[in-house]
C-alpha positions as MATLAB code, in Angstrom:
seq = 'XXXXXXXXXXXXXXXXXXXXXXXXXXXXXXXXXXXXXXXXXXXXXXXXXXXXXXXXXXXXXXXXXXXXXXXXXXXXXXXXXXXXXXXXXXXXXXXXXXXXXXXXXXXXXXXXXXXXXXXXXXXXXXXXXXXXXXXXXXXXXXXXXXXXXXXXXXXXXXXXXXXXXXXXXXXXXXXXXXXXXXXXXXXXXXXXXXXXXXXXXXXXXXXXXXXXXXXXXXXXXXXXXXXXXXXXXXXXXXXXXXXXXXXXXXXXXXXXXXXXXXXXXXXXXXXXXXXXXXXXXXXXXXXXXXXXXXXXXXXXXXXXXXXXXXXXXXXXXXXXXXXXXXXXXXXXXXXXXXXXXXXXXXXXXXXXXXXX';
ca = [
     -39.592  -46.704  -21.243;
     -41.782  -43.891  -22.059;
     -41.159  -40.548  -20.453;
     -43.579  -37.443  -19.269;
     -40.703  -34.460  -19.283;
     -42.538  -32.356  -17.014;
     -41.703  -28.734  -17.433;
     -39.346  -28.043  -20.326;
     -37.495  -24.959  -19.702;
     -33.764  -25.173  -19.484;
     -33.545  -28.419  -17.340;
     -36.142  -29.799  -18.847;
     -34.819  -29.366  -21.956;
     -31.326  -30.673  -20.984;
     -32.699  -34.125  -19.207;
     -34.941  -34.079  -22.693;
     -32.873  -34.198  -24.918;
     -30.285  -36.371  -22.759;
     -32.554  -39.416  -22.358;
     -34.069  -39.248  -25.808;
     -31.188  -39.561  -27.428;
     -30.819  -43.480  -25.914;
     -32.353  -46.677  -26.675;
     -33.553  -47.132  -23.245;
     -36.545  -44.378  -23.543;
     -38.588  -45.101  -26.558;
     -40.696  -41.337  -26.076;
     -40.770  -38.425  -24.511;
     -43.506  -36.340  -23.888;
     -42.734  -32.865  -23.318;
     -45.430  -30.862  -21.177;
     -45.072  -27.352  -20.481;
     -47.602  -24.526  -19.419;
     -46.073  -22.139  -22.365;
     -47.411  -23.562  -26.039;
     -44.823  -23.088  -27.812;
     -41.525  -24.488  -25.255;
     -42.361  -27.805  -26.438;
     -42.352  -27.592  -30.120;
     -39.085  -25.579  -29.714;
     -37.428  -28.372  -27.888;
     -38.887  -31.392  -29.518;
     -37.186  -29.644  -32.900;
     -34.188  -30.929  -31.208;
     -34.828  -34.053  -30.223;
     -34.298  -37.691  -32.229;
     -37.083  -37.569  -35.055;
     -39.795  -39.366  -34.291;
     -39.179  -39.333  -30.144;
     -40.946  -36.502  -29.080;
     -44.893  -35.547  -28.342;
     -45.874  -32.050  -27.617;
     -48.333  -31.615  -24.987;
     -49.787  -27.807  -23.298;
     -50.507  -28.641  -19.881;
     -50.950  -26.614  -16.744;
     -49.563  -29.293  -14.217;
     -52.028  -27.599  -11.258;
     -55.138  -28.517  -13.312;
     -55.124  -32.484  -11.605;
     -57.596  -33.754  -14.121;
     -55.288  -32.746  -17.064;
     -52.251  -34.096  -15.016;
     -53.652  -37.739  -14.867;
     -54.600  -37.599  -18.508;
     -50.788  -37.015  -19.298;
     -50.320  -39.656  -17.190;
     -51.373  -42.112  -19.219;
     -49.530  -44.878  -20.948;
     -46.189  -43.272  -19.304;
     -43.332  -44.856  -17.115;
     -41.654  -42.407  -15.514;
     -42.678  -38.977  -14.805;
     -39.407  -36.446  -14.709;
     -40.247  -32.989  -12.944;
     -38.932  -29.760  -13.436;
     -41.539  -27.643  -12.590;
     -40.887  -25.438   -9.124;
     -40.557  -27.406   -6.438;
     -43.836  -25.994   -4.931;
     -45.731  -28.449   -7.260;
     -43.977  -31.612   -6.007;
     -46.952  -32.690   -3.578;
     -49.274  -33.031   -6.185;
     -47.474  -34.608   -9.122;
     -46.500  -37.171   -6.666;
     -49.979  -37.632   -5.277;
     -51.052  -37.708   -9.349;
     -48.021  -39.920   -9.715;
     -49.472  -42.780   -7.318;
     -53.219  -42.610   -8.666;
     -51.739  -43.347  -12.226;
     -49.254  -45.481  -10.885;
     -46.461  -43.943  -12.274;
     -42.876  -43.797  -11.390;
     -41.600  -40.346  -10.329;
     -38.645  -38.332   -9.859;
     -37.881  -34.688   -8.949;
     -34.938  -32.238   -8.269;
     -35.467  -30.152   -5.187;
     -37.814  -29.886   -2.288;
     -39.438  -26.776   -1.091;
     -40.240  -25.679    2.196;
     -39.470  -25.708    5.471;
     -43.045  -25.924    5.787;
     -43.732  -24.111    8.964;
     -42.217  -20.782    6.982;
     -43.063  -20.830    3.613;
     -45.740  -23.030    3.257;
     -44.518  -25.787    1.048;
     -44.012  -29.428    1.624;
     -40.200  -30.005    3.305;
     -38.036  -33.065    2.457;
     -39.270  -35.548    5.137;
     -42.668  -34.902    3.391;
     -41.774  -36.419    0.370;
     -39.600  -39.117    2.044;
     -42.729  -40.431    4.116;
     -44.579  -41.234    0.413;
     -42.116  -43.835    0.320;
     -44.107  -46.883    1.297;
     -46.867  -45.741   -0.302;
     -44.849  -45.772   -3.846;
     -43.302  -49.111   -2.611;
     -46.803  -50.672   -1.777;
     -47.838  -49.823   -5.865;
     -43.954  -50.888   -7.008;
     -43.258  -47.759   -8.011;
     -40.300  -46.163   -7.525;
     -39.858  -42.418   -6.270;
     -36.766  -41.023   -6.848;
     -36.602  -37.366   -5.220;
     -34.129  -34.016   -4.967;
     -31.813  -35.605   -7.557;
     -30.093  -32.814   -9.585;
     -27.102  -31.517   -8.956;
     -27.258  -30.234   -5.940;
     -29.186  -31.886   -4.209;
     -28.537  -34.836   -6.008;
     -24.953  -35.169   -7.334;
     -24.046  -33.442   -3.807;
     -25.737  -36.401   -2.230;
     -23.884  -39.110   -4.423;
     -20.907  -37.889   -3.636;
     -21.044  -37.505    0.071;
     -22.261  -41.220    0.208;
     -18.947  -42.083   -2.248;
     -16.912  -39.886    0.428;
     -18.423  -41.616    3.400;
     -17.106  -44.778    1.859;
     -13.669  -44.001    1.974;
     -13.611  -42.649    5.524;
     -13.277  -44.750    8.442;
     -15.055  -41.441   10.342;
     -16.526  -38.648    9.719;
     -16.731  -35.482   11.904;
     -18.431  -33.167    8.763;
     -19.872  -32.940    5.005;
     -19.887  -29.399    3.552;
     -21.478  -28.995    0.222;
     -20.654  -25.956   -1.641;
     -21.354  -24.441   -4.453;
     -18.985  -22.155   -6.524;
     -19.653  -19.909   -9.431;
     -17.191  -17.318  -10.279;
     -19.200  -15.950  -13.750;
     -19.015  -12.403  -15.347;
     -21.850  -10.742  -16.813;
     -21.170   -7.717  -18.638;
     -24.266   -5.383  -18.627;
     -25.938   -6.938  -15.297;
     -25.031   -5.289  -11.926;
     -27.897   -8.284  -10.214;
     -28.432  -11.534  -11.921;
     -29.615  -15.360  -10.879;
     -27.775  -18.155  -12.502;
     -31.285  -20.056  -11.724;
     -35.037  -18.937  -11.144;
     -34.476  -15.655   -8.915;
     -37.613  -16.709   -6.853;
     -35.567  -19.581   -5.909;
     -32.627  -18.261   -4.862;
     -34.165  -14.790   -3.043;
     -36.125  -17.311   -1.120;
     -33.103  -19.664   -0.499;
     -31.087  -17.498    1.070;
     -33.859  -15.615    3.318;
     -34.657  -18.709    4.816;
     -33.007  -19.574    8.330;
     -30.997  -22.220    6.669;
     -31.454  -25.457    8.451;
     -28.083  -27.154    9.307;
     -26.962  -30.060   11.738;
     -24.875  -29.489   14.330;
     -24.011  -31.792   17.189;
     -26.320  -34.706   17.105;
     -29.285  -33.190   15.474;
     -31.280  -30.039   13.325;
     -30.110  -26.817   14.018;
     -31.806  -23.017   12.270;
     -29.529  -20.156   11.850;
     -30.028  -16.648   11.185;
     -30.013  -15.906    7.367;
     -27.164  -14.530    5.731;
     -24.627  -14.406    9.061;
     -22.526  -17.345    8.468;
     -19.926  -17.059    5.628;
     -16.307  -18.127    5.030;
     -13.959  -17.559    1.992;
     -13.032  -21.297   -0.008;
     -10.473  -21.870   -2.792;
     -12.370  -24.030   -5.160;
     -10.968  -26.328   -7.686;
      -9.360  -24.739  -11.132;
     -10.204  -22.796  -12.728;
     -13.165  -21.163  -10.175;
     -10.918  -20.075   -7.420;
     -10.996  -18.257   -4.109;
     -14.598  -17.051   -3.346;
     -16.645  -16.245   -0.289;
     -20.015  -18.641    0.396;
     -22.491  -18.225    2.379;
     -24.882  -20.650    4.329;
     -28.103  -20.914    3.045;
     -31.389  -23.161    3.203;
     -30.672  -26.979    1.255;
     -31.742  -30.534    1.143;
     -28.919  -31.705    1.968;
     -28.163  -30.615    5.457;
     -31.075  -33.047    6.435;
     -30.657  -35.751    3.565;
     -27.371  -35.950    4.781;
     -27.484  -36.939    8.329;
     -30.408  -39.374    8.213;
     -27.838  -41.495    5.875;
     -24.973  -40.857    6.124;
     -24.488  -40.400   10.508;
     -23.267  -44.016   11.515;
     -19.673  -43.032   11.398;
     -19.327  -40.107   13.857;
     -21.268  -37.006   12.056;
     -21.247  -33.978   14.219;
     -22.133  -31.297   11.574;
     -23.575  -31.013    7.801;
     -24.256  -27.701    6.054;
     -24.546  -26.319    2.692;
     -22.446  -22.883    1.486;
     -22.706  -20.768   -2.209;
     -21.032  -18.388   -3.373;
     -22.941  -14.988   -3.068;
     -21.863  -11.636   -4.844;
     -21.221   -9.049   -1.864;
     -23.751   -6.757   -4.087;
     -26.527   -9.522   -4.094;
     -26.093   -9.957   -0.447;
     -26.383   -6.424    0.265;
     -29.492   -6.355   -2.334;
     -30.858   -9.258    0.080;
     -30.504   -7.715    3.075;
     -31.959   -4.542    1.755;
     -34.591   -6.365   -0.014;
     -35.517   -7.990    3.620;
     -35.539   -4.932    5.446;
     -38.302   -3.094    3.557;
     -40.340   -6.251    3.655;
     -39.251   -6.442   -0.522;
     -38.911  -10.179    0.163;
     -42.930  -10.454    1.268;
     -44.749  -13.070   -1.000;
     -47.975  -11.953    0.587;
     -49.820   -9.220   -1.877;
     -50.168   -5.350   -0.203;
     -51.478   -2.377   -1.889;
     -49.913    0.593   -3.189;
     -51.887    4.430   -4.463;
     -54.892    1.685   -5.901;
     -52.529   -0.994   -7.088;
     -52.310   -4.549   -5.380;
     -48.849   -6.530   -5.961;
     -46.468   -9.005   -4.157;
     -43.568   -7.543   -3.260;
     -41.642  -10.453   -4.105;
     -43.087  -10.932   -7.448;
     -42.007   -7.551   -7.388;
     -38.076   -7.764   -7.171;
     -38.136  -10.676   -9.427;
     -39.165   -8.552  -12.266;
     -36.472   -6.611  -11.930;
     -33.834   -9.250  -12.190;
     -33.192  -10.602  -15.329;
     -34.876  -14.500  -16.520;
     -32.229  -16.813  -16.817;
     -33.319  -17.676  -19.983;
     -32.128  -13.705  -20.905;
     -28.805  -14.589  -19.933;
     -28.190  -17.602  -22.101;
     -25.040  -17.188  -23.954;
     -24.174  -13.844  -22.381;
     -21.980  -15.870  -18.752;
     -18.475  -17.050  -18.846;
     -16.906  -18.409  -16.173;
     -17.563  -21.844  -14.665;
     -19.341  -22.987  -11.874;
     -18.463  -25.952   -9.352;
     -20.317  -28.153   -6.874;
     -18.599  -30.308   -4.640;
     -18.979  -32.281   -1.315;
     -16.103  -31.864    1.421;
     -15.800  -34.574    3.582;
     -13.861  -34.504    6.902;
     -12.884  -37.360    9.560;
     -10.310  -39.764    9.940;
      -8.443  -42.607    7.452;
      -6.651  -45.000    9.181;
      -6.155  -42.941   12.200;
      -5.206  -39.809   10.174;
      -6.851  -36.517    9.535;
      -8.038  -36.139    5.842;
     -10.252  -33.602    4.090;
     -11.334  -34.908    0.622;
     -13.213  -32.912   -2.143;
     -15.445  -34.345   -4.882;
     -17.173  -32.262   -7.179;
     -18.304  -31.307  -10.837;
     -16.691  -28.333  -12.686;
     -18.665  -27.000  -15.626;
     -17.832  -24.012  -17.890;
     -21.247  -21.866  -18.857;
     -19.980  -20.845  -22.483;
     -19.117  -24.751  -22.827;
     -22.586  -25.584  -21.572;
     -23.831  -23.102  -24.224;
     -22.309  -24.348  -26.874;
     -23.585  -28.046  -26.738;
     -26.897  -27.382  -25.090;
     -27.765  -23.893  -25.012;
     -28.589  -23.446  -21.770;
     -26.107  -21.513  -18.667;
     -23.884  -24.039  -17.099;
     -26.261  -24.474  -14.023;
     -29.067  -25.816  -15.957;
     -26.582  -27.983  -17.454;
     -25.731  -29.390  -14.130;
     -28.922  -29.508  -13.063;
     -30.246  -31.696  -15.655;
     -27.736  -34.269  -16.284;
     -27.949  -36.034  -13.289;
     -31.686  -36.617  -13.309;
     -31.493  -37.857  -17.022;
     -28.869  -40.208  -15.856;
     -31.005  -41.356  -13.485;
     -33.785  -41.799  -15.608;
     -32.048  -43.905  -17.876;
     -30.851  -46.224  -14.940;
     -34.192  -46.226  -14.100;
     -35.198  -47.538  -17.855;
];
């Protein structure tokens, strides 16, 4: 199977250099916006293996022409660009599969989950297949839950949370993942399920403390916007499901950035001007956080995502945990990345490969 790797920064490197090193993909074409990304990461994959292509994925003409003679198209571009890669996907009639979803829609203006859900027949009517929101969380998060709901003869609730207890010496504010991401993650009413069916909460009012798996410990999460508080309960609700929502840990700092951020409209995507210069606000405050790509090397600590499932087994009361521990300086050792690119990209090069 031949492979587009769609965006090649570190997740794209890590499902890179994951499915290239097996028999089941022949190539891999890494396409990236930046010139020289690709040549850096094709120096690491199997001789012979990689092509290096410069693309700008919005430019649809140039998106079909990568297109060509390729399987399987693996994005990990922002998930803002999802639409159209899938829309390019089914004119070239390749097979597709992404990470994360963006929206809700109706706030920021990017497709939502059941957006990309309802291509389904059309990828089914080409036989292609469309695998979507599969890293690690959502993704592995998902996989889990359904392993979870397996066991359980009902369940009342799925939590998925997400744990990082890192240290970064140097950095009072930093983003284990794209900053945009996150500042716009938790801003969002997260969207939950409660009771039957979709529920919106205020932003940033609904935490609790959790004592993750060793070695990551006791830390407080917060609910925030994710896939999987809808993915969840449109699967997995035939055995009782009254509520499904997705936690992280937040630094009390970063919150209190957040909230400041929010209140003098710092969060704003939308560009203003200021004594003759025009800038978004939210571009903004990114540019004052450091890339994640700065802070490769530089965390230690690990970082955990796990699904908690809760219901009855024969008759009794049981809360189970799975999850996925990994350690950032371990992740930087083998791969070079932090350890949430690591997560990120394993399970969508694993898929891939099943997919081969």
């Amino acid at each position: 199977m031949r492979v587009l790797q769609l965006g090649v920064g570190s997740v794209g490197e890590v499902t890179a250099r994951i499915v290239a090193s097996t028999k089941e993909i022949s190539a891999v074409v890494l396409a990236d916006i930046d010139e020289t990304r690709p040549q850096t990461v094709a120096a690491k994959l199997p001789a012979g293996k990689a092509t290096c292509l410069h693309l700008d994925a919005t430019d649809h003409e140039s998106l079909l022409k990568a297109l060509a003679n390729v399987d399987l198209v693996i994005n990990a571009l922002a998930p803002d660009s999802n639409m159209d890669v899938m829309a390019a996907c089914l004119e070239a009639e390749t097979s597709y599969l992404d990470m994360a979803a963006g929206g809700p829609r109706d706030v920021v203006g990017t497709a939502d989950v059941d957006e990309e859900i309802a291509l389904d027949g059309e990828f089914r009517k080409k036989g292609l297949t469309g695998l979507v929101f599969f890293g690690i969380d959502p993704g592995a998060s998902d996989v889990f839950a359904r392993a979870l709901y397996e066991q359980f003869d009902t369940v009342e609730a799925f939590t998925v949370l997400d744990g990082d207890n890192a240290e970064l010496e140097g950095y009072d504010l930093a983003c284990g993942f794209s900053p945009n991401t996150m500042i716009e993650e938790c801003l969002l009413p997260p969207t939950g399920f409660a009771e039957g069916g979709k529920v919106r909460y205020e932003p940033l009012t609904r935490s609790f403390e959790f004592t993750f798996p060793h070695p990551v410990g006791r830390l407080r999460v917060w609910n925030v916007d994710h896939e999987e508080s809808q993915l969840i309960p449109w699967y997995l609700g035939e055995k009782g499901l009254r509520r499904a929502d997705f936690f992280i840990a937040l630094d009390d700092f970063f919150v209190t950035m957040l909230r400041v951020a929010r209140a003098l409209g710092l969060d704003r995507k939308e560009p203003l001007e200021f004594k003759g210069a025009r800038f978004a606000p939210r571009e903004f405050l990114v540019s004052r956080l450091p890339r994640p790509v700065d802070l490769y090397g530089k965390l230690t600590g690990q970082v955990c995502v796990g699904t908690l499932c809760e219901g009855l087994i024969r008759g009794r009361w049981t809360r189970r945990f799975m999850y996925q521990i990994t350690d950032h300086q371990a992740a930087f050792r083998e791969f070079g990345v932090q350890g949430t690119g690591f997560q990120t990209g394993v399970p969508a090069a694993c898929a891939a490969i099943m997919l081969a």
